[in-house]
PLY file of the C-alpha trace (Angstrom):
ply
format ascii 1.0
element vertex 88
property float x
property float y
property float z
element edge 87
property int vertex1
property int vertex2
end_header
-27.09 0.40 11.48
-29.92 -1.45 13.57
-29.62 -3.45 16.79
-31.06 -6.82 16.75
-31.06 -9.36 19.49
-29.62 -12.86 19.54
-31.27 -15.18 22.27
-28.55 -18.00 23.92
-30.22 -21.15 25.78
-28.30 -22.90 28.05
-29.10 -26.03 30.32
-26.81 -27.40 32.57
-26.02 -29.86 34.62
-26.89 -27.97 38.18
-28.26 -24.99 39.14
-24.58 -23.18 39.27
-23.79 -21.27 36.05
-20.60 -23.58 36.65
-22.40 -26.30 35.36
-21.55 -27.91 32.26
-24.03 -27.73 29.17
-26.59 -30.45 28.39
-28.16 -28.91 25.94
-28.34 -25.72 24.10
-30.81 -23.59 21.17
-29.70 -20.74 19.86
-32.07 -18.18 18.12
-30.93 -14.84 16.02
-32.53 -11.80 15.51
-30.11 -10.66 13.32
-30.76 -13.67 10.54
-27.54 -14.59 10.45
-25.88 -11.21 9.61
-24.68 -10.98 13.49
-22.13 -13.06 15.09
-22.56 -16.58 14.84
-21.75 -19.62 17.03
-20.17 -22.50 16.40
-19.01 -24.73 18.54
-21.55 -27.57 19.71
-21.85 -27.00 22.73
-21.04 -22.85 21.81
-19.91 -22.54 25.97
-19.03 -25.13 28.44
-20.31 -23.66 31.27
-23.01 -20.11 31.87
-19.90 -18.60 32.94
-18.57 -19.24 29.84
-21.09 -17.39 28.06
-20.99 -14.95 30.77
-17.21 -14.45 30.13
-17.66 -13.61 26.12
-20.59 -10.96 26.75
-23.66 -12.79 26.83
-25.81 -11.27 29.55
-27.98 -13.79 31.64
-32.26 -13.05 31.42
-33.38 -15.48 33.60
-32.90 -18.85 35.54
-35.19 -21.54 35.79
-36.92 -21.93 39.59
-35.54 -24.73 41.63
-38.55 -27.05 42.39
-37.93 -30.25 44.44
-38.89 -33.18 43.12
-42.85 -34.65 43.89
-41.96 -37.32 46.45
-41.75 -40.72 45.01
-40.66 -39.61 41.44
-37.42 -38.26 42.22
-35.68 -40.91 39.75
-38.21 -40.08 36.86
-37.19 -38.58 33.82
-38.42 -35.45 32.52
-37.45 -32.33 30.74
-34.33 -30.69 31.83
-34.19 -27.86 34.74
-31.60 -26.10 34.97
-32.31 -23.98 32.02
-30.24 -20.14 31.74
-31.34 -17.78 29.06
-28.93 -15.17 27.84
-29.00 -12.45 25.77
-26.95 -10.31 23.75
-27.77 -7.10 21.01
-25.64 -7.43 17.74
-25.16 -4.18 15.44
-26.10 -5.03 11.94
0 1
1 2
2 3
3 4
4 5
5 6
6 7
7 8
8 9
9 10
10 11
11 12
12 13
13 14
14 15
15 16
16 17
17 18
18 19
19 20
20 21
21 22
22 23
23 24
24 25
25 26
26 27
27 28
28 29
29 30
30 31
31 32
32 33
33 34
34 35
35 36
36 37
37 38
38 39
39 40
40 41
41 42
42 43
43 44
44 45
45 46
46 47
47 48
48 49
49 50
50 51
51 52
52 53
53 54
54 55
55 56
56 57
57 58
58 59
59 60
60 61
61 62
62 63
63 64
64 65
65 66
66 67
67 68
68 69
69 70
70 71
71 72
72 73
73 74
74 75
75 76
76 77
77 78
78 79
79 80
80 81
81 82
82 83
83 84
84 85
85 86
86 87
């Protein structure tokens, strides 16, 4: 048996792992021999994921907004990166 890691993104609404998911990617190291998701969203929240063993990597830096663009779009912020190691 071999460990291989499975790599869960997660952006969300607000800056609160409470937040619910906007958007998600997904990305296995395991090529599909490790536990899959499948719900779309897989999590409605960070805690969510938090809850069924994903442990959190990182959180994206909260940056204010360059005054007189605050109603701009642009890419989403509030992105979480989890991980978790599979046994295959």
């Amino acid at each position: 048996m071999s460990t291989r890691q499975q790599v869960l993104m997660l952006w969300l609404a607000s800056s609160s792992l409470e937040g619910h998911v906007l958007g998600w990617s997904f990305f296995d190291g395991s090529s599909g021999a490790g536990p899959q998701l499948t719900a779309d969203p897989p999590y409605g929240t960070g805690v969510d994921a938090l809850r069924d063993g994903w442990r959190l990597m990182q959180m994206s830096p909260l940056n204010p907004p360059v005054p007189g663009h605050e109603r701009e779009t642009s890419f989403l912020k509030h992105e979480f990166v989890f991980e978790r190691l599979v046994e295959i």
